[in-house]
N, C-alpha and C positions, 0 to 999 in steps of 0.2 A: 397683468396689463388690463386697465380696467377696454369693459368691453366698446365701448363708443370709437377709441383710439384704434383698436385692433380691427372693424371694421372699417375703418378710413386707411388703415395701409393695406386691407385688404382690395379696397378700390384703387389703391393704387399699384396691384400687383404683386404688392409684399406682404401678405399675408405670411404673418409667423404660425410657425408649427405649433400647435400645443404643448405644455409643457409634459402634461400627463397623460399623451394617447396611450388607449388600451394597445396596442402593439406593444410599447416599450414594459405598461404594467404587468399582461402578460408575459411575457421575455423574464422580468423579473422576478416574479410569483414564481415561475417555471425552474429558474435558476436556485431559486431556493428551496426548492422542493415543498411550496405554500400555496400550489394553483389549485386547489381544492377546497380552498378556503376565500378564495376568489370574490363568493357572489355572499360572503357572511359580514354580516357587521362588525365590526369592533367589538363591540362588549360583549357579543354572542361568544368570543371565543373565551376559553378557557386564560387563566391565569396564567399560564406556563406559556399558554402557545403565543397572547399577548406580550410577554414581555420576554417573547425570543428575539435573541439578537437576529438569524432569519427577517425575521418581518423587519425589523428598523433599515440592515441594509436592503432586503427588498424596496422598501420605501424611495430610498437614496438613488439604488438601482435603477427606477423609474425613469431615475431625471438625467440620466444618461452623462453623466462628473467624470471628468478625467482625468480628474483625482479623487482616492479614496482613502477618509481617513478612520482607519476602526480603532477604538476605545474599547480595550478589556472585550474584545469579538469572543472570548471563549468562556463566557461566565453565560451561567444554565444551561451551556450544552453538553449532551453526553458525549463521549468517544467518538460515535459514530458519524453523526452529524456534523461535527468540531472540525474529523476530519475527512469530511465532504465539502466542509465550507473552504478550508484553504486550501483546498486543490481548484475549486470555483476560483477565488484569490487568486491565485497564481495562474490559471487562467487568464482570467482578465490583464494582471501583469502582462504577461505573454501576448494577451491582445493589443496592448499599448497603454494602459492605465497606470497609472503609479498607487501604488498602493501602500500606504503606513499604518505599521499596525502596532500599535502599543498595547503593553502586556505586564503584566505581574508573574505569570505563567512562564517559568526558564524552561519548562520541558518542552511549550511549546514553543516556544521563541528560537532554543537550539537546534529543535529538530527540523525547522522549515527555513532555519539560513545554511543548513545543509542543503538544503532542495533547491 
């Protein structure tokens, strides 16, 4: 919303929320287990840690969608993480979010429509 428009609904009492308050970034970063990386730039991070699926749905995370849709969510994660991340997922589920997750991955795919 360019800024000229957003203070004139704000005079008129309607001021919208931002779309990227640190609240929600925070929350997200947190959620990912990425809040330590916080106050670092993009390119400062490492190769690995840039192009963790983490950070892209943290990103997403941000803007608070109640729908989420992940793309191959388990490619360059180890075990650990992988399954940190869809217990968060199913979380959220659980919170009220619809969550679609496409996958190559049958071990994970079977093991979490058991869950």
């Amino acid at each position: 919303m360019n800024p000229p428009f957003r203070s004139f609904l704000c005079t008129l009492g309607k001021c919208p929320r931002p779309m990227y308050g640190d609240f929600e970034i925070d929350l997200a970063l947190e959620m990912m287990e990425l809040s330590v990386y916080r106050d670092r730039q993009l390119h400062s991070l490492s190769r690995g840690q840039r192009q963790s699926q983490r950070l892209a749905v943290a990103s997403i995370l941000s803007m608070e969608p109640g729908i989420i849709v992940l793309d191959e969510p388990t490619t360059e994660q180890d075990w650990g993480h992988l399954n940190k991340f869809l217990v968060r997922m199913k979380m959220l589920n659980e919170a009220g979010k619809t969550i679609s997750l496409i996958s190559h991955d049958m071990g994970v795919v079977a093991d979490k429509r058991k869950s």
